[in-house]
VOPAGU-2260 file (C-alpha; in pm, 1 decimal, decimal comma):
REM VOPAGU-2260
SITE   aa  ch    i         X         Y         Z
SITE  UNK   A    0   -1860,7   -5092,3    4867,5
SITE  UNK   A    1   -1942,9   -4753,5    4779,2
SITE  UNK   A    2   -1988,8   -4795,3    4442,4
SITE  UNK   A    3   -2223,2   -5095,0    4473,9
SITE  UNK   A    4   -2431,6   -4894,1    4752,3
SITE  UNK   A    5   -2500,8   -4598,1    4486,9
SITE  UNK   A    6   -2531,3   -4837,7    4176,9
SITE  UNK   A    7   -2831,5   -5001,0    4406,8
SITE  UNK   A    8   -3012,8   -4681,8    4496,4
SITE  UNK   A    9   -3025,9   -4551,3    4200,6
SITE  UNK   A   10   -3148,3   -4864,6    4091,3
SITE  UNK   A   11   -3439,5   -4872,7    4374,0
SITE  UNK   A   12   -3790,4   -4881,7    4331,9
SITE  UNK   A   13   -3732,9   -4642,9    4633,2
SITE  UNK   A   14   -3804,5   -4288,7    4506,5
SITE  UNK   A   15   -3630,6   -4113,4    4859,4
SITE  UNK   A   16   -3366,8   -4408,6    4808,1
SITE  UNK   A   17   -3318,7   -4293,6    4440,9
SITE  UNK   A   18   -3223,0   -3917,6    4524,2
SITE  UNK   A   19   -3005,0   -3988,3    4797,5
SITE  UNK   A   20   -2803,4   -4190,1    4574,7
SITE  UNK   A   21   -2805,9   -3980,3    4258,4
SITE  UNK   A   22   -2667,0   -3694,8    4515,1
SITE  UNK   A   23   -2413,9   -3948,1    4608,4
SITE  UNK   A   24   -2284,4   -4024,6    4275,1
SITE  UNK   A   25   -2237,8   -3639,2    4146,6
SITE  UNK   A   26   -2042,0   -3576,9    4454,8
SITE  UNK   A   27   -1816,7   -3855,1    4383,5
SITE  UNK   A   28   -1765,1   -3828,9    3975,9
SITE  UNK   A   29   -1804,7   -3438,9    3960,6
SITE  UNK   A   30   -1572,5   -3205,0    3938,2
SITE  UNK   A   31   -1384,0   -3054,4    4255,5
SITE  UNK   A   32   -1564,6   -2722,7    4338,7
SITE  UNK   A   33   -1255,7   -2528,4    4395,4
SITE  UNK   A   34   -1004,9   -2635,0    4124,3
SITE  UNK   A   35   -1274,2   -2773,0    3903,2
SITE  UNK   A   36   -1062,8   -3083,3    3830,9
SITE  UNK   A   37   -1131,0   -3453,1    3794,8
SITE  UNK   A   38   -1026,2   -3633,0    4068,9
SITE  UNK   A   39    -784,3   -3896,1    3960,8
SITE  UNK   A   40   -1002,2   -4229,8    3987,4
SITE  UNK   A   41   -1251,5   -4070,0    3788,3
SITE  UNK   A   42   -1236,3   -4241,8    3499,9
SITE  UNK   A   43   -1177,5   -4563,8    3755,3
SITE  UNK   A   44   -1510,1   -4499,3    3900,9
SITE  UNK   A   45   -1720,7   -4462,2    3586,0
SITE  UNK   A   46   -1608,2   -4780,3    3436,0
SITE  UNK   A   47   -1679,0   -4994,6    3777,9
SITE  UNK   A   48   -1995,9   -4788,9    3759,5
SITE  UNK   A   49   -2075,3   -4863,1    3400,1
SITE  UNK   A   50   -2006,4   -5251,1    3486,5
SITE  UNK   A   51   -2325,8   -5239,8    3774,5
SITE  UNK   A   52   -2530,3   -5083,4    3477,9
SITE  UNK   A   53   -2535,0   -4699,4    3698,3
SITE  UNK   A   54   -2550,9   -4524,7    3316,0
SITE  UNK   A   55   -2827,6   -4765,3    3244,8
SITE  UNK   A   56   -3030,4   -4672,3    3506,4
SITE  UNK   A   57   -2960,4   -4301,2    3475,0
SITE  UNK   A   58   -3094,7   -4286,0    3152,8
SITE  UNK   A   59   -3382,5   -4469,3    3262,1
SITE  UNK   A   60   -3437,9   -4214,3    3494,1
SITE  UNK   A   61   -3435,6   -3912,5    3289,7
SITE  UNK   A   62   -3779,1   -4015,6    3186,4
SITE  UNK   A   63   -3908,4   -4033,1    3520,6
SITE  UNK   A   64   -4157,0   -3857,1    3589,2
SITE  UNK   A   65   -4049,9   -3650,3    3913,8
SITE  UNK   A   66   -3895,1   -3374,3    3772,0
SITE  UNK   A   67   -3622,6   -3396,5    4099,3
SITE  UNK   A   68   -3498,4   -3747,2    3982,6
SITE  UNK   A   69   -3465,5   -3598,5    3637,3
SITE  UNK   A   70   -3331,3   -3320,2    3778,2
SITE  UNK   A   71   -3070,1   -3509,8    3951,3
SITE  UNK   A   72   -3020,4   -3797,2    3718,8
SITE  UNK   A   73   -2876,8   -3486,0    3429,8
SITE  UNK   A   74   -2652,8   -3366,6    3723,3
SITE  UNK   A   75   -2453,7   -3695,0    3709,9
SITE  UNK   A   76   -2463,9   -3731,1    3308,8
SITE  UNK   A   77   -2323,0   -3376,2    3290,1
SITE  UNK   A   78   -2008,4   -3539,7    3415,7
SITE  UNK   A   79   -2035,9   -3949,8    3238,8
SITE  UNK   A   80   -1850,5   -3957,2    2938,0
SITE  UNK   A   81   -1948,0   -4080,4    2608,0
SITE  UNK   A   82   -2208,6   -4032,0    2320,5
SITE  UNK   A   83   -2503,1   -4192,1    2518,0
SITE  UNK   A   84   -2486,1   -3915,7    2812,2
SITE  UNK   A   85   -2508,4   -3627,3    2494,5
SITE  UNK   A   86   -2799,5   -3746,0    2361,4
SITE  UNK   A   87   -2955,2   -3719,4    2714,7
SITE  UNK   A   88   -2812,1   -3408,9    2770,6
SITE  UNK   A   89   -2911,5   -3250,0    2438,5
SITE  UNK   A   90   -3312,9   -3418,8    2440,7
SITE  UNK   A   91   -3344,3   -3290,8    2822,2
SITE  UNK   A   92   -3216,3   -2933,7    2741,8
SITE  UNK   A   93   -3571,0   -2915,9    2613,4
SITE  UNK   A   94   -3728,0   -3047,1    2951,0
SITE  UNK   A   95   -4033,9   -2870,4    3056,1
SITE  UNK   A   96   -3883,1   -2859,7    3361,6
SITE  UNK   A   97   -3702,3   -2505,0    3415,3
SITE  UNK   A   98   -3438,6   -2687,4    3668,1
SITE  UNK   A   99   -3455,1   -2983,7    3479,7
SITE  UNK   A  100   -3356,1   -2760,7    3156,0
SITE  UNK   A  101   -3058,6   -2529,1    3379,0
SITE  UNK   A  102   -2895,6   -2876,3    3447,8
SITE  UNK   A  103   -2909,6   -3061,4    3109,1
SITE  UNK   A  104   -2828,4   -2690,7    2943,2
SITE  UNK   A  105   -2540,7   -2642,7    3221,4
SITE  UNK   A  106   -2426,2   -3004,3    3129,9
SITE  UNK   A  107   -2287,5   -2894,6    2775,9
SITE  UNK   A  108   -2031,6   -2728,6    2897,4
SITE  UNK   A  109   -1826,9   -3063,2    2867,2
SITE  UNK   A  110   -1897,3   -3082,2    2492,9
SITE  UNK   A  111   -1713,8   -2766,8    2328,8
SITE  UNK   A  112   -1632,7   -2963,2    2048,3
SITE  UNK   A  113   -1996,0   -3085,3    1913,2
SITE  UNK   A  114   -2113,6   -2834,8    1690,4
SITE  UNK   A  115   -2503,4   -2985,3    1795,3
SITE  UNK   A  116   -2440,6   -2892,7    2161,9
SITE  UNK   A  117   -2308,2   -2537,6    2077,4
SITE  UNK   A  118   -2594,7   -2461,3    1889,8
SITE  UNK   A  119   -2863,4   -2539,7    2206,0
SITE  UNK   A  120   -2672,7   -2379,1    2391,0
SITE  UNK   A  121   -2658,4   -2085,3    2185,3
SITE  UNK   A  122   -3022,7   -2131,9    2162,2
SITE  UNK   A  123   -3030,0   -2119,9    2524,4
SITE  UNK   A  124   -2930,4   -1764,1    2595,8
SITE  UNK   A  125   -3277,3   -1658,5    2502,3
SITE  UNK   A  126   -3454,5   -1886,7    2733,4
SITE  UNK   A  127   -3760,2   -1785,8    2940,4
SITE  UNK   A  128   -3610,3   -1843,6    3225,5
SITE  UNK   A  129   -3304,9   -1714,1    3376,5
SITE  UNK   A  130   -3104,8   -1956,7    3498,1
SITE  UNK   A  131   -3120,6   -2172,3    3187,9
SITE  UNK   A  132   -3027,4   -1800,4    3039,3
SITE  UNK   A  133   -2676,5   -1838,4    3307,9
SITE  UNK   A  134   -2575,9   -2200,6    3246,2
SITE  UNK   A  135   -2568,1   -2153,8    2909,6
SITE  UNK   A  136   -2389,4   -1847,5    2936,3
SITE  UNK   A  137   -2124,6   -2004,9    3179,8
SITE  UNK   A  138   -2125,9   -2369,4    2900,4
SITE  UNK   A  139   -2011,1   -2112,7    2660,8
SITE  UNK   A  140   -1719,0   -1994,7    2797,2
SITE  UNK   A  141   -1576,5   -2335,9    2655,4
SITE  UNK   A  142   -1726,9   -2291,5    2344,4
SITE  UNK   A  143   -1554,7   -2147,9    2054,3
SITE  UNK   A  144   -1671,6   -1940,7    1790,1
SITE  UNK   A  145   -1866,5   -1667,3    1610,5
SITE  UNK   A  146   -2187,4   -1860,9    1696,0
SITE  UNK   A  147   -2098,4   -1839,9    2063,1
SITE  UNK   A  148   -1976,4   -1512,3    2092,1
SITE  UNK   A  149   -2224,6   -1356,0    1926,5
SITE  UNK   A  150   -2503,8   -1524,5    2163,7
SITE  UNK   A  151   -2276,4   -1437,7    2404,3
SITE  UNK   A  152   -2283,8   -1050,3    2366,2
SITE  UNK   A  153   -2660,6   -1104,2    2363,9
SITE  UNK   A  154   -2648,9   -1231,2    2722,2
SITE  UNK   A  155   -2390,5    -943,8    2797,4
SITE  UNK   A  156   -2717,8    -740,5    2777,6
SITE  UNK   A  157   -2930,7    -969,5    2948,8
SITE  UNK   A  158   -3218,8    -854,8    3173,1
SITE  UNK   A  159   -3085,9   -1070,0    3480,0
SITE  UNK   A  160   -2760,6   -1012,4    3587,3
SITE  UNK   A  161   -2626,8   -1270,4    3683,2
SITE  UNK   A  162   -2666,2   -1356,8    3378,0
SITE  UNK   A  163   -2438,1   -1072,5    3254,3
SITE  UNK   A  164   -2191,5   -1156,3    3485,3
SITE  UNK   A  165   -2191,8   -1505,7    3320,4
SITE  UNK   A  166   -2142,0   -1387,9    2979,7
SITE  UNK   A  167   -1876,2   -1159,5    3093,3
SITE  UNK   A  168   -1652,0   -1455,0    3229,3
SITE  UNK   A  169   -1735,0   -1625,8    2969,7
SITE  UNK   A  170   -1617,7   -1380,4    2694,4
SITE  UNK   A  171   -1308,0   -1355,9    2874,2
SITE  UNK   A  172   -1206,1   -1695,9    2711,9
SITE  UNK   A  173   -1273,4   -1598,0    2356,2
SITE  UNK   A  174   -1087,6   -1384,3    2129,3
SITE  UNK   A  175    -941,5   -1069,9    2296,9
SITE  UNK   A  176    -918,9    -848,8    2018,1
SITE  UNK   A  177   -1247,5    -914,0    1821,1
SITE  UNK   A  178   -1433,2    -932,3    2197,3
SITE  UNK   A  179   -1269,8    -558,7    2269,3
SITE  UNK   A  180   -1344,0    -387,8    1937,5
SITE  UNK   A  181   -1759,5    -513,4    2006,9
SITE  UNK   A  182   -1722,4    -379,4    2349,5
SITE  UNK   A  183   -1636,2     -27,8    2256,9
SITE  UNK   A  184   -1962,8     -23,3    2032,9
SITE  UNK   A  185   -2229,7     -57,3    2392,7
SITE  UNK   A  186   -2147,8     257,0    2506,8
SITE  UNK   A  187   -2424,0     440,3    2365,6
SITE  UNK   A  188   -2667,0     188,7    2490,9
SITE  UNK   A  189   -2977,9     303,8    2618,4
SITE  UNK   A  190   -3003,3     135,1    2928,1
SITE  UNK   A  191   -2661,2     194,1    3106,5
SITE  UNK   A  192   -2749,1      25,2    3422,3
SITE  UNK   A  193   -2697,1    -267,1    3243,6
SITE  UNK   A  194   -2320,0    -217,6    3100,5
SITE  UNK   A  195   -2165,3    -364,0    3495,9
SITE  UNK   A  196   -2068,6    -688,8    3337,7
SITE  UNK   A  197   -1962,6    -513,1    2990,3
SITE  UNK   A  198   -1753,0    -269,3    3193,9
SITE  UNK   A  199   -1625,8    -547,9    3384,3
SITE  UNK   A  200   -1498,1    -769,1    3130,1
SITE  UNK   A  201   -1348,7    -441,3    2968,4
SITE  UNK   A  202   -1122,4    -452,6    3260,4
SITE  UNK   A  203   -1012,2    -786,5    3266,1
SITE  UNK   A  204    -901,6    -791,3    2907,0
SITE  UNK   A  205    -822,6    -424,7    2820,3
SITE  UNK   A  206    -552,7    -208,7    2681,7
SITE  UNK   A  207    -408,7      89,4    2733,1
SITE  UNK   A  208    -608,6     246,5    2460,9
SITE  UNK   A  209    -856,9      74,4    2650,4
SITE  UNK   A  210    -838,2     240,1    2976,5
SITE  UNK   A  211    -800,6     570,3    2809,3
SITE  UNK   A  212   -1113,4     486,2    2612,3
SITE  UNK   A  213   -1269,1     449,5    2946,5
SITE  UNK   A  214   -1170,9     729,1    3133,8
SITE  UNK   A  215   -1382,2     919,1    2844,8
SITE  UNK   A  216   -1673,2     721,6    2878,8
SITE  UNK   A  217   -1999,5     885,0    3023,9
SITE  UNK   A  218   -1845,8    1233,0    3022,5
SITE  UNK   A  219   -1972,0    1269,7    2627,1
SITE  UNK   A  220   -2264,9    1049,3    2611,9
SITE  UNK   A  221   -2611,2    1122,4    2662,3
SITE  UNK   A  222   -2681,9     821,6    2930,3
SITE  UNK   A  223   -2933,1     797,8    3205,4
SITE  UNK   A  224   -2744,2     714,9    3470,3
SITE  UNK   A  225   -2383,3     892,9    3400,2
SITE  UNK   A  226   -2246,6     899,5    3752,9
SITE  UNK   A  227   -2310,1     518,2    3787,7
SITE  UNK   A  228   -2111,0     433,0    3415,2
SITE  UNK   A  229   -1864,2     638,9    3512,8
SITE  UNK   A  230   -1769,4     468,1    3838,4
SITE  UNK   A  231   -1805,6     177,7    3656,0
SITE  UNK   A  232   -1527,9     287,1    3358,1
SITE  UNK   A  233   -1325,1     440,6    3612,8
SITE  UNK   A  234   -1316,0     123,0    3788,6
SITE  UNK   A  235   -1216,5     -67,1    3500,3
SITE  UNK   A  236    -953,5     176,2    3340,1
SITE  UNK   A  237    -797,2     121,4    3697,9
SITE  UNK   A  238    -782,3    -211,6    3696,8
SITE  UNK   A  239    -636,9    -222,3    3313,7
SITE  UNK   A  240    -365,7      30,5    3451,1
SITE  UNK   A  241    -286,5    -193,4    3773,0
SITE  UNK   A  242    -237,8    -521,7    3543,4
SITE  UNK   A  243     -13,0    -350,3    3279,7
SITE  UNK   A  244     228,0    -265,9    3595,1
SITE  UNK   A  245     263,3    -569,3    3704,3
């Protein structure tokens, strides 16, 4: 009954009855927001759904021209399946839109294996605006490769940062050693306010050459804001320490 409500409103000439229903269908075939799992009629769901033509009418409303039913019709492709929900993705990652853009951008994440949707993404990092600038970061986390790492270590340095923060989780799931030997070259940056999320990831995936490395840091560089790098490294060479003794 559920299923045929939603597949209706989002059908409806009903523009109020359209967005009410488009919420309704992310909640029910996204992912959980705690474990970030499927839940386990998902794939159940989207096929009744695809039988009362709900993908149909999604990408009919990508094109719509309220950018809040675009908005919300990329939220629920980000988690359909299949080749027709990419190439909405992909062509509304290039919205006008900035929200419209974050979502469609954001919605890549599921595709770490199509080389077209690492490259927007990549692409992404150096967006105007800043939360396009964090879903991409966060997408990329799933993303493998020199491609995305190096955009990657661009957003580490972001302006924004929460888009730092972003890149920093992110780097986490790409190659340890190569990530740590790029790390170690950003401390004679010459803005050190913005090293937090650097730092940070430092101390998720350090060594103990690490942490020593750290407890050195700001007391030989020339940087404009020692005291606050230095917390910062201390900080991190802590946590390093704490994880090697468990």
């Amino acid at each position: 009954m559920a299923l045929r409500s939603i597949a209706r409103g989002v059908q409806s000439d009903n523009l109020s009855v359209v967005l009410r229903a488009l919420r309704r269908l992310t909640r029910l075939i996204g992912r959980d927001s705690e474990t970030n799992e499927r839940t386990d009629d998902w794939q159940h769901c989207i096929d009744q759904l695809s039988e009362l033509s709900v993908l149909d009418a999604l990408l009919s409303l990508v094109e719509h021209q309220d950018p809040t039913a675009r908005e919300l019709a990329v939220d629920a492709l980000a988690n359909w399946p299949g080749e027709r929900a990419l190439g909405a993705l992909m062509k509304l990652s290039q919205d006008e839109v900035n929200e419209v853009r974050a979502s469609a951008v954001g919605g890549l994440e599921e595709w770490p294996e199509t080389l077209e949707a690492t490259d927007i993404l990549v692409a992404a990092v150096e967006d105007s605006s800043w939360p396009v600038r964090w879903r991409a970061a966060r997408a990329l986390g799933c993303h493998m490769g020199r491609d995305a790492e190096d955009a990657l270590f661009v957003a580490l340095l972001d302006d924004d940062s929460n888009v730092r923060c972003a890149a920093g989780e992110a780097l986490e799931h790409h190659n340890s050693d190569r990530v740590r030997a790029r790390l170690r070259g950003y401390f004679d940056y010459p803005s050190p306010h913005m090293l937090d999320a650097a730092l940070d990831l430092f101390g998720a995936i350090g060594t103990e050459d690490d942490a020593q490395f750290l407890a050195k840091v700001g007391s030989w560089m020339n940087l404009s804001q020692p005291s606050q790098v230095k917390r910062w490294s201390r900080d991190a060479s802590k946590r390093i320490r704490a994880r090697a003794n468990r």
